[in-house]
C-alpha positions in Angstrom: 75.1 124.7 60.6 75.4 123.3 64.0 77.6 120.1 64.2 77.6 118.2 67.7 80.9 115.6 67.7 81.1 112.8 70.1 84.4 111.3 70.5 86.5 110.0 73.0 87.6 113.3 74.6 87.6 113.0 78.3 89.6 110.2 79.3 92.8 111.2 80.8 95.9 110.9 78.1 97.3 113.6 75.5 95.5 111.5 72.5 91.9 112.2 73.1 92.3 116.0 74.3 94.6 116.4 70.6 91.9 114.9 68.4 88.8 116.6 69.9 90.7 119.8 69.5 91.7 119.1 65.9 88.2 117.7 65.1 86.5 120.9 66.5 89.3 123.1 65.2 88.8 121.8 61.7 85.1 122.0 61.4 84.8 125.2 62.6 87.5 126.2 59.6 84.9 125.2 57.5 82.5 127.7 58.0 80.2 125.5 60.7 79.7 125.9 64.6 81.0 122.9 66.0 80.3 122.0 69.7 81.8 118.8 71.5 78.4 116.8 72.8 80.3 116.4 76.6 79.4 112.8 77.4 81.2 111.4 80.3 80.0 107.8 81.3 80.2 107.2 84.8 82.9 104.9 85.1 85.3 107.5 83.5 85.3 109.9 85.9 87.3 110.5 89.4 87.6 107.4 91.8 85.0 105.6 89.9 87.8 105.4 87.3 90.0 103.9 89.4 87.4 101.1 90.5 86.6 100.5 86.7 90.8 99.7 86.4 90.9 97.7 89.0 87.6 95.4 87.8 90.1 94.8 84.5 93.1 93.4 86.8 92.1 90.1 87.6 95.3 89.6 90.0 94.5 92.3 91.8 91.0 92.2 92.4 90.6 88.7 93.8 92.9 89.5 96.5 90.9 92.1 99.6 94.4 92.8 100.5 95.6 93.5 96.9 92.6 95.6 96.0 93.1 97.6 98.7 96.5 98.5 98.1 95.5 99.1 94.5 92.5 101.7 95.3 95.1 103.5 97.8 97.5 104.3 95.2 95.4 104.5 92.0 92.3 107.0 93.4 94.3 109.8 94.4 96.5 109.6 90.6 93.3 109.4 89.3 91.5 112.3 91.1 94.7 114.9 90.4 95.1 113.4 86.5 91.2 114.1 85.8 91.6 117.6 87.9 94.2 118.7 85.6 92.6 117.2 82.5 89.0 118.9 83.0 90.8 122.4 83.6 92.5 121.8 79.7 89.3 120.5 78.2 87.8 123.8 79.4 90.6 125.5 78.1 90.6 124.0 74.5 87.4 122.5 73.8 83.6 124.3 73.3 81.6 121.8 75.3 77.7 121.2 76.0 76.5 120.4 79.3 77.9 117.3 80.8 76.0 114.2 80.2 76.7 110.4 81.9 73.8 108.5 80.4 71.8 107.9 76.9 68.9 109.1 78.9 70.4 112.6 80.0 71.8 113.1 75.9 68.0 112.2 74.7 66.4 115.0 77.2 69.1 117.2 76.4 69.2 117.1 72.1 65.6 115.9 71.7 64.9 119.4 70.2 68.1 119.2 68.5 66.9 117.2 65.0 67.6 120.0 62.4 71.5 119.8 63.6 74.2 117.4 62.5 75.7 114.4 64.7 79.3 113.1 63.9 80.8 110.2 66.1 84.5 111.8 65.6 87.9 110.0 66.4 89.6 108.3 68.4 88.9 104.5 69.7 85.1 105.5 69.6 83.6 102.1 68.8 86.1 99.9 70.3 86.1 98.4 74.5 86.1 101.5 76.5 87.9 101.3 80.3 84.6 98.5 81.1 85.8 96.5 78.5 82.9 96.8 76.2 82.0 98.9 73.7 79.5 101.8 74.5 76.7 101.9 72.3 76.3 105.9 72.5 79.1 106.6 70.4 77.2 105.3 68.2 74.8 107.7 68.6 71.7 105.5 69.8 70.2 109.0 71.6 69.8 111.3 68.5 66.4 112.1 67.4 65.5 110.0 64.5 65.2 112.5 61.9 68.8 113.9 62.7 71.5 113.3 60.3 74.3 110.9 61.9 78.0 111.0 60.3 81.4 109.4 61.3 84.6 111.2 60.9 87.9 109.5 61.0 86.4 106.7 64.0 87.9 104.0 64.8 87.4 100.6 66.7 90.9 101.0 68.3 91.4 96.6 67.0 91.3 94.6 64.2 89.9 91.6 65.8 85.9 91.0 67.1 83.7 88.4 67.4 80.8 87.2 65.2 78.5 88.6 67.8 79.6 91.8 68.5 80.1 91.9 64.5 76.7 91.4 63.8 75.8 94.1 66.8 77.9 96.7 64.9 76.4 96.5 61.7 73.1 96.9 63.0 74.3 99.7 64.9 76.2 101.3 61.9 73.6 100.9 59.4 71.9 103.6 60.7 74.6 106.7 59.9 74.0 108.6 56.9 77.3 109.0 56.0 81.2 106.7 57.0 84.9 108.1 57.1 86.8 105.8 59.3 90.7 106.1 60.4 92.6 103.0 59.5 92.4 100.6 56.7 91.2 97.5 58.8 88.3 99.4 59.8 87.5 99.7 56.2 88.0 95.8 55.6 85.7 95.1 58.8 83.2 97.3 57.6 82.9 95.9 54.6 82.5 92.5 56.1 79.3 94.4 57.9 78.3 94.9 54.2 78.9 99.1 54.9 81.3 100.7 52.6 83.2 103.6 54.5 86.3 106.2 53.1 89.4 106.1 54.7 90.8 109.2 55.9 93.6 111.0 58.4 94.0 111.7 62.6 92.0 114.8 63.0 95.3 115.7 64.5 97.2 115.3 61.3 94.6 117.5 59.2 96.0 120.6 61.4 100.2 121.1 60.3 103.2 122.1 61.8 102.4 125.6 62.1 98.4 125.2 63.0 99.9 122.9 65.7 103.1 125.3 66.7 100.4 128.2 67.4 99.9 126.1 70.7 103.4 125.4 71.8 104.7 127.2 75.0 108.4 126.8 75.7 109.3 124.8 78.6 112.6 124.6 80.7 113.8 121.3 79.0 117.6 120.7 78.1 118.7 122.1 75.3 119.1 118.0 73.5 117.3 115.3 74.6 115.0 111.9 74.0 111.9 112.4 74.8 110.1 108.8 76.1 106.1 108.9 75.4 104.8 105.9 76.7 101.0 104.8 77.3 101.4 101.3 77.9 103.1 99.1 80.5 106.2 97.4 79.1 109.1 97.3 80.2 111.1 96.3 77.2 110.1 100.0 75.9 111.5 101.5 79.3 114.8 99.3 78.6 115.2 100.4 75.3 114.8 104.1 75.9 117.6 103.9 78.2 119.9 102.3 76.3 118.9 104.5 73.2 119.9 107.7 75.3 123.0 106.2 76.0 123.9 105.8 72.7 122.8 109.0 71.5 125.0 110.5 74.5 121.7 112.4 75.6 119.5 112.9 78.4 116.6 111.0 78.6 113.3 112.8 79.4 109.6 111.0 80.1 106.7 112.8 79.6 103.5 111.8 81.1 100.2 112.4 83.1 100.5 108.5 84.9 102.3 110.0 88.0 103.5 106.3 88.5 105.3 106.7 85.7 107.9 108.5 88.0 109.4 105.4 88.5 109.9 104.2 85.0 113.2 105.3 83.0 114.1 109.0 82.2 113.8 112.3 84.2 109.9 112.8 84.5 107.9 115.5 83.6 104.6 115.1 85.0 101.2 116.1 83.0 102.3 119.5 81.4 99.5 121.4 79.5 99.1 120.3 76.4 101.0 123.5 74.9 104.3 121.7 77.2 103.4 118.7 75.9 103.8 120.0 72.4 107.0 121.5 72.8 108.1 118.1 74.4 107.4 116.3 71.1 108.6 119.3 68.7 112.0 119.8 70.2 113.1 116.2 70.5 116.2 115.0 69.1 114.5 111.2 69.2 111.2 110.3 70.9 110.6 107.2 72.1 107.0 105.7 71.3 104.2 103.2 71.9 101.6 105.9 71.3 99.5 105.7 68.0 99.3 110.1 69.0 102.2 110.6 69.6 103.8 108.7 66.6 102.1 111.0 64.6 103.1 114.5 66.3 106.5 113.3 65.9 105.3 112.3 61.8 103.8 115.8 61.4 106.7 118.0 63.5 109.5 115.9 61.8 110.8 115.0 65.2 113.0 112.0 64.5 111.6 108.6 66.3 111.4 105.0 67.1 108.2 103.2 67.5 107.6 100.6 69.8 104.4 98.5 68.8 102.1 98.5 71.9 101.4 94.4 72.8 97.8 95.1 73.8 96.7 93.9 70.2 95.8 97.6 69.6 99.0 98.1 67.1 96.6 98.0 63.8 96.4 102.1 64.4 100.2 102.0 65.0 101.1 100.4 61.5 98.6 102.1 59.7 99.7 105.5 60.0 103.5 104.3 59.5 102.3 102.5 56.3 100.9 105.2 54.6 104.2 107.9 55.4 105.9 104.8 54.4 107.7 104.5 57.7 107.4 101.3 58.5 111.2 101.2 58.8 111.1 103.0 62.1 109.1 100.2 64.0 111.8 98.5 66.7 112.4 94.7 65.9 115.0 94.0 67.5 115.7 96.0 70.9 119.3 95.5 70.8 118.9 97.6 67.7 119.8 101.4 68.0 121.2 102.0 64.6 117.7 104.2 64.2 120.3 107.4 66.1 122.6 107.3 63.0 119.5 106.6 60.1 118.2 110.1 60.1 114.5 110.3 58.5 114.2 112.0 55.5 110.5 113.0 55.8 110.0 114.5 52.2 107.8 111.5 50.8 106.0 111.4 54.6 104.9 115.1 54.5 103.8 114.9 50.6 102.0 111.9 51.3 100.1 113.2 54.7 100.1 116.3 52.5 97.8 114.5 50.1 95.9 112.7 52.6 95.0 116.2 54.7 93.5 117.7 51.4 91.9 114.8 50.4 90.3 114.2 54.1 89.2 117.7 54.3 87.4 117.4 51.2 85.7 114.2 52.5 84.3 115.8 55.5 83.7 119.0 53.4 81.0 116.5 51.2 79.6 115.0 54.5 78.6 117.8 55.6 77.7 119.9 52.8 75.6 117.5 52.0 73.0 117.6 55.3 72.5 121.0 54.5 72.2 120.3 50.5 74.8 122.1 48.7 
């Protein structure tokens, strides 16, 4: 059976690449071809990325001068970031032709209706870089007669309002079949009056030894904290500093923002993903904000710290360090750096992701036996 994912797995960060990889990786395991449907919406791409930022920063944009200054720096960071990232998606990821409108993905799968649609992971149904949600990940260009599933989606925040609520459910309504990734998608689901399963990260359904097949040694120190950072804050970049000191280790920053060069820690600047793996899996601590890379350091059992993002996207965050039961590792207080000396003990976490995997891949084993009626 032919299964055609669309997830969020162009935009430029470690994240998106992991789970499509995972997501394809999995299904395939299953006995299924599995091909990534290769929409890229305009305002993703190249400079017009860069544009799309800049429309989101309102002190920026009202100022000619400003914007100018902005658009200098940010296009040619974003031209070499996408560059590197299209060569890896290449590299990883079986891929249809590239699509940037509803209307292209129509023409392109209206022959398509005896294969299977899945919206996959990542922040599928939440704002994308416009600010608004995007309504073909939720598949509004498949043929009719096509059967539409979600796997592990998610709306990247806990909070919407009534309207866009009531948009969603109509929008929903219309899959055949719902497995989201955290637990308040479930409770705003339910609100929509659509009852969903809860299941894993495609990236935590692939292990240790799945992921270490990928890893490529890179010249690194031999100890080290490793600082994975997504958002701007500069408490986190504090923190990591001080928590280097303490552990009496170098600190290392890992990262395909090439601004982030500035920030704390020596900068290694948007390895392959097979560096960036290695990164994460031979860290003494990491340093996080990143929903992804909290759990590569979960399933590698790379002692860390979590920093809760303050972009009111933290909901993934917590959800994934409720159900290891690792809650205890979120920073409070950043004076705090007792976390060196409290070594995790990840038994209960690996049992308990342990259960979740089987029980996930059994999930999407039933979704899609069931479109071909076993």
């Amino acid at each position: 059976m032919v299964v055609n994912v669309i997830t969020r797995h162009a935009p430029t960060n470690y994240g998106s690449l992991l789970q499509a990889i995972a997501t394809q990786r999995v299904i395939m395991n299953l006995g299924h071809e599995c091909r990534i449907i290769n929409y890229i919406p305009k305002c993703e791409t190249g400079v017009r990325m860069a544009i799309t930022q800049l429309e989101q920063k309102t002190k920026w944009r009202r100022n000619p001068i400003k914007k100018a200054i902005y658009l200098m720096v940010a296009e040619p960071e974003t031209l070499l970031m996408d560059r590197k990232f299209l060569a890896m998606r290449k590299k990883y990821l079986l891929m249809g032709p590239c699509c940037a409108t509803t209307g292209e993905l129509k023409k392109l799968y209206a022959e398509k209706k005896d294969e299977v649609f899945l919206t996959g992971s990542d922040q599928v149904w939440g704002p994308i870089s416009t600010g608004h949600y995007d309504p073909t990940y939720f598949l509004d260009f498949v043929p009719k007669s096509s059967r539409k599933l979600a796997f592990a989606a998610s709306f990247g925040k806990a909070i919407f309002d009534e309207q866009t609520l009531k948009e969603y459910g109509v929008l929903l309504k219309k899959y055949d079949s719902l497995a989201v990734r955290e637990n308040v998608a479930v409770e705003l689901l339910k609100k929509m009056d659509i009852s969903a399963k809860q299941v894993l990260d495609p990236t935590l359904l692939m292990d240790a030894d799945a992921w270490s097949e990928y890893v490529k040694p890179m010249k690194k120190p031999e100890k080290y904290v490793l600082v994975y950072q997504i958002h701007a804050n500069s408490d986190l970049d504090h923190y990591a500093v001080k928590f280097a000191e303490k552990a009496e280790l170098p600190l290392l920053r890992v990262s395909p923002l090439l601004h982030q060069a500035k920030r704390s820690g020596k900068f290694v600047y948007c390895p392959d993903i097979s560096g960036f793996l290695d990164l994460v899996k031979n860290a003494d601590y990491m340093v996080t904000d990143s929903f992804h890379g909290t759990a590569f350091a979960i399933n590698f059992n790379t002692q860390f710290v979590e920093v809760l993002p303050n972009t009111g996207t933290s909901s993934r965050n917590q959800s994934i360090l409720e159900l290891t039961g690792l809650t205890d590792r979120i920073v409070r207080d950043l004076n705090d750096f007792s976390y060196i000396d409290q070594e995790i003990d990840f038994k209960e976490a690996n049992e308990k992701i342990g259960t979740s995997r089987i029980e996930s891949i059994r999930i999407l084993e039933e979704m899609l036996a069931e479109q071909i009626g076993i």
